[in-house]
C-alpha positions as CSV (number, residue, x, y, z in Angstrom):
1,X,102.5,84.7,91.6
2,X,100.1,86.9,90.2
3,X,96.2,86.7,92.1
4,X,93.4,88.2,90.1
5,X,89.8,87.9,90.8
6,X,87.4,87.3,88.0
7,X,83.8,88.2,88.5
8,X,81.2,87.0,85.9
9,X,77.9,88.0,85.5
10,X,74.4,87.1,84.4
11,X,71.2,89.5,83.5
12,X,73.4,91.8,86.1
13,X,74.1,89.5,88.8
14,X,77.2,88.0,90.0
15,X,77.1,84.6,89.2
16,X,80.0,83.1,90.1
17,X,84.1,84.5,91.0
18,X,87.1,82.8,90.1
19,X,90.1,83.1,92.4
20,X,93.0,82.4,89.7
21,X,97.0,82.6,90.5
22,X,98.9,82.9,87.2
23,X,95.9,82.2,85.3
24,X,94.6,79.1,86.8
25,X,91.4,78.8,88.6
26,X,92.6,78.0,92.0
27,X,88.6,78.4,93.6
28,X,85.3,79.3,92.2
29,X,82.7,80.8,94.3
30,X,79.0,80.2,92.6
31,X,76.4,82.2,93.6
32,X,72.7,81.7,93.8
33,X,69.3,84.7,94.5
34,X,66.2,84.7,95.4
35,X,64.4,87.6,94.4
36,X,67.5,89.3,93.9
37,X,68.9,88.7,97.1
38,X,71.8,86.5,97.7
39,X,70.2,83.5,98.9
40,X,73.6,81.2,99.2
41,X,77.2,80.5,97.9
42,X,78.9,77.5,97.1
43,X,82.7,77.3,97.2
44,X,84.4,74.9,94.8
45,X,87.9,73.5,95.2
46,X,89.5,70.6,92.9
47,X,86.0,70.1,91.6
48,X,84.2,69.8,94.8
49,X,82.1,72.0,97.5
50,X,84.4,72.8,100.1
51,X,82.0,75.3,101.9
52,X,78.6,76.7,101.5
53,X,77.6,80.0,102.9
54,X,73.4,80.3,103.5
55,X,72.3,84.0,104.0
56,X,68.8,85.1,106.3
57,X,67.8,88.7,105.8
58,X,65.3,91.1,108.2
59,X,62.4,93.0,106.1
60,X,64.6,95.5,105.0
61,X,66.7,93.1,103.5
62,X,69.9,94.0,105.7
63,X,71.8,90.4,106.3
64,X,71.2,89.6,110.0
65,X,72.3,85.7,110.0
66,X,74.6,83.6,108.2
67,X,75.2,79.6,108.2
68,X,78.3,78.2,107.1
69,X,78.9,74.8,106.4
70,X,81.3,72.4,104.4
71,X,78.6,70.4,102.3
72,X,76.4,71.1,99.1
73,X,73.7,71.5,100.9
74,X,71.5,73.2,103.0
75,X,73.2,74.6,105.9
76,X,71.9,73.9,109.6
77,X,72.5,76.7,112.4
78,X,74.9,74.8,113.8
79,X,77.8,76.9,112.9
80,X,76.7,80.7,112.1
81,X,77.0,84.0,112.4
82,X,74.4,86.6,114.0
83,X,74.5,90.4,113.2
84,X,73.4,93.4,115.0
85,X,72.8,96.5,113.7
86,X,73.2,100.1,115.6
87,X,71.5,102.7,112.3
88,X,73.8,101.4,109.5
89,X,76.8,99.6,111.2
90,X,77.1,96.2,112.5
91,X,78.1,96.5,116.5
92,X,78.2,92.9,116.9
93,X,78.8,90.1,115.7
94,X,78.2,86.6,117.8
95,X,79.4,83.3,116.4
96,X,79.7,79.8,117.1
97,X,82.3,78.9,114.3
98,X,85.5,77.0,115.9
99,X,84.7,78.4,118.8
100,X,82.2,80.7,120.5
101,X,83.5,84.2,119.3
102,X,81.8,87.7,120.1
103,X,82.9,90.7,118.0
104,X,81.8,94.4,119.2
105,X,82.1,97.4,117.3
106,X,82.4,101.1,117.7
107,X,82.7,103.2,114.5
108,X,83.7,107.0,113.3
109,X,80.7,109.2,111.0
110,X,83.1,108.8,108.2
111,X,82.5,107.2,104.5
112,X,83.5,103.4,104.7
113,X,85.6,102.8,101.1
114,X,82.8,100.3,100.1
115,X,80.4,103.1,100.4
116,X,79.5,103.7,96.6
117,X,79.8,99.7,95.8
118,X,77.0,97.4,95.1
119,X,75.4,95.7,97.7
120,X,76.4,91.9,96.8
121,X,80.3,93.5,96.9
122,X,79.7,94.7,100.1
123,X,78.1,91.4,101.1
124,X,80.9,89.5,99.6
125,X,83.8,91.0,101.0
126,X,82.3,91.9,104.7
127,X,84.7,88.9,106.5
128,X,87.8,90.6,105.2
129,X,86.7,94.2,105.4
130,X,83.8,94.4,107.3
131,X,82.0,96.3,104.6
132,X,78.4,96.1,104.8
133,X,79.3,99.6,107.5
134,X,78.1,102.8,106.7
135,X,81.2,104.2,108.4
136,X,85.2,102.9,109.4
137,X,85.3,100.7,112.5
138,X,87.4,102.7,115.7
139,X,87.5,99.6,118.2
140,X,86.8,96.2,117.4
141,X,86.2,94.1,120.9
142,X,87.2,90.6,120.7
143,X,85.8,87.9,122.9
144,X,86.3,84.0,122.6
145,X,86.4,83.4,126.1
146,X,83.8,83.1,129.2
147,X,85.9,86.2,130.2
148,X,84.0,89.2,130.7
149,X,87.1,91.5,129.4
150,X,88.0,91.3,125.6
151,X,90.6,89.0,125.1
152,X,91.7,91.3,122.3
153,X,91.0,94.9,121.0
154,X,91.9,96.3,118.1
155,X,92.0,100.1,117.6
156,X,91.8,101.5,113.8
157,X,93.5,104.8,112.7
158,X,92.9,106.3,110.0
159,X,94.1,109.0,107.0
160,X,91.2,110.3,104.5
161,X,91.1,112.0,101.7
162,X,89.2,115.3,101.1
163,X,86.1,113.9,100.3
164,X,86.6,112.1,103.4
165,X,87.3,108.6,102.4
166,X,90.2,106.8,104.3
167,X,93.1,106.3,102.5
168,X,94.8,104.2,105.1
169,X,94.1,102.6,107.8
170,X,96.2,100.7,110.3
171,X,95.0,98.0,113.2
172,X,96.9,97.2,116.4
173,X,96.1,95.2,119.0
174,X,96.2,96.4,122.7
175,X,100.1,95.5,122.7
176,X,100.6,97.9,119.8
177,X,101.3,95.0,117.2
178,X,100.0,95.8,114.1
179,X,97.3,93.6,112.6
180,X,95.7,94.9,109.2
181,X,96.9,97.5,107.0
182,X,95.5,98.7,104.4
183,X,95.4,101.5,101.7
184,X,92.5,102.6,99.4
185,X,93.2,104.4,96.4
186,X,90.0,106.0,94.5
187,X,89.7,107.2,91.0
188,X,87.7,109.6,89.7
């Protein structure tokens, strides 16, 4: 089936994102500020809040925490996610969602493709494509385990266009299995 994603707005904020498949509204995502930072997101599913996403900013409004939970309201710290930031790239990423999981990045001094998009995009879609970077991720160090190894790395490659933007990128694991690809195309 067709997937399109419909994003509405309000005075210039997103205020909510339908998820449809061949027209119908499969999820809704609401969206709520404060002081024009995303404060929290609500995700409706046959009617009812099947997740809630709280957001904590540092002083310079970069997202360092975020609480997840599977109620209306409020979100404890139970389950969350903590960010790190090395200049304008998250390095790590330490959560306690399922299970304890640490994420650690390296990265290239190339544009990121979510470079020129607005800052709640970037915030919206960093799960999927980690795109509240500056620049593309290199190695992503996976650990879920007491072990002091990564129990899985991923290495990026990349092809980029002349203004120096990758194009593609493809992710494979340590055994050379490939885990995300992806191509970007830009218009002018």
């Amino acid at each position: 089936g067709n997937f399109s994603v419909i994003f509405n707005y309000e005075k210039n904020l997103i205020t909510s994102i339908d998820h449809q498949i061949n027209g119908i509204v499969e999820s809704k995502v609401e969206l709520f500020y404060d002081n024009n930072l995303l404060d929290h997101t609500k995700t409706i599913e046959n009617g009812n809040v099947s997740e809630r996403h709280d957001y904590i900013y540092d002083s310079h409004r970069k997202l360092i925490q975020e609480n997840i939970c599977y109620t209306p309201n409020k979100c404890d710290e139970s389950t969350n996610k903590k960010y790190t930031y090395f200049k304008n790239n998250i390095v790590e990423i330490k959560t306690n969602e399922w299970i304890s999981n640490h994420l650690k990045f390296t990265f290239d001094n190339l544009k990121n493709p979510f470079t020129n998009m607005q800052p709640i995009i970037k915030l919206l879609y960093n799960d999927s494509f980690y795109s509240l970077n500056e620049n593309n991720i290199l190695i992503q160090s996976e650990n879920w385990s007491s072990a002091s190894e990564a129990d899985r790395e991923i290495t990026y490659s990349y092809t980029y266009n002349d203004d120096y933007f990758p194009t593609k990128v493809i992710g494979k694991d340590q055994n050379g299995r490939i885990l995300k690809q992806i191509e970007y195309q830009y218009n002018r």
